[in-house]
C-alpha positions, 0 to 999 in steps of 0.5 A: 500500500505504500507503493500506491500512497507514493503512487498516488503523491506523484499524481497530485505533485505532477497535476499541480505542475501542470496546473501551476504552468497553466495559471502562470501562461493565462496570467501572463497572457492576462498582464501582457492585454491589459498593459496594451490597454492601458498603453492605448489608452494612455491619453483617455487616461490623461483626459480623464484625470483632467477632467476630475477622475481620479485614481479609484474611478481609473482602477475600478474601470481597468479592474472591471475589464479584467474581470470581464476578460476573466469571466470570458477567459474561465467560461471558455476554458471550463467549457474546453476543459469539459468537452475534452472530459466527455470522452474520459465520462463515457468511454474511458481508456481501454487498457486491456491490450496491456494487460492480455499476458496476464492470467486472471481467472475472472473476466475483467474489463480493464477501462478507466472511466473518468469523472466530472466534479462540478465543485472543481470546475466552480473552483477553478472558474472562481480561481480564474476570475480572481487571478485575472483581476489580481493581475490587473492590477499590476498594469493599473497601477501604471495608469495610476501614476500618470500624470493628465498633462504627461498622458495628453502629451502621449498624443 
């Protein structure tokens, strides 16, 4: 029993890689849009501080955005990630072909069926939304520190 414990930990280590790598692709890719947004924008930016915006008002319109992009993003990816679990759900992967050496005296069927946990798939959309908007703020905070006659000067 040992032997499946450690089995078992090699799993849930090498799920965690992978879904580590996954997390840091996606915020990668969410900090890389939003700064091109705030670069775009730089001189709306400006015309809104001259105006009477202030840094709150300006932080909350970009947090908004990349809220939006993360509800997108998670919709998305949970629906790809679900779709691409159906296969697993309904037909599993056959290894009795591995296993055709073997004398087992019961007739076996040797097929790993796959499950969905919904709970999980909530997680993770959660979890997508929450990294998305956390990155945000990295970008922001350079919006933030503009000054209206520099970021009109952008032109």
């Amino acid at each position: 029993n040992a032997g499946i414990f450690e089995i078992s930990g090699l799993k849930r280590s090498g799920q965690f890689m992978l879904a580590l790598v996954v997390v840091i692709i996606a915020a990668v890719g969410i900090i890389n849009t939003m700064l091109m947004a705030v670069m775009e924008r730089i001189p709306e930016i400006g015309m809104l501080k001259a105006m009477g915006f202030g840094n709150y008002n300006i932080v909350k319109m970009f947090i908004y955005e990349g809220g939006i992009i993360g509800i997108f993003g998670s919709l998305f990816g949970c629906f790809l990630g679900l779709l691409a679990s159906l296969h697993l759900v309904y037909y599993g992967i056959d290894l009795s072909h591995m296993l055709e050496n073997i004398d087992i005296i019961y007739p076996v069927k040797f097929i790993i069926k796959g499950e969905i946990n919904y709970m999980i798939v909530l997680s993770v959309f959660i979890f997508g939304v929450v990294v998305s908007v956390i990155v945000t703020l990295w970008p922001v905070r350079k919006a933030t520190k503009l000054e209206p006659v520099e970021a009109l000067r952008h032109v």
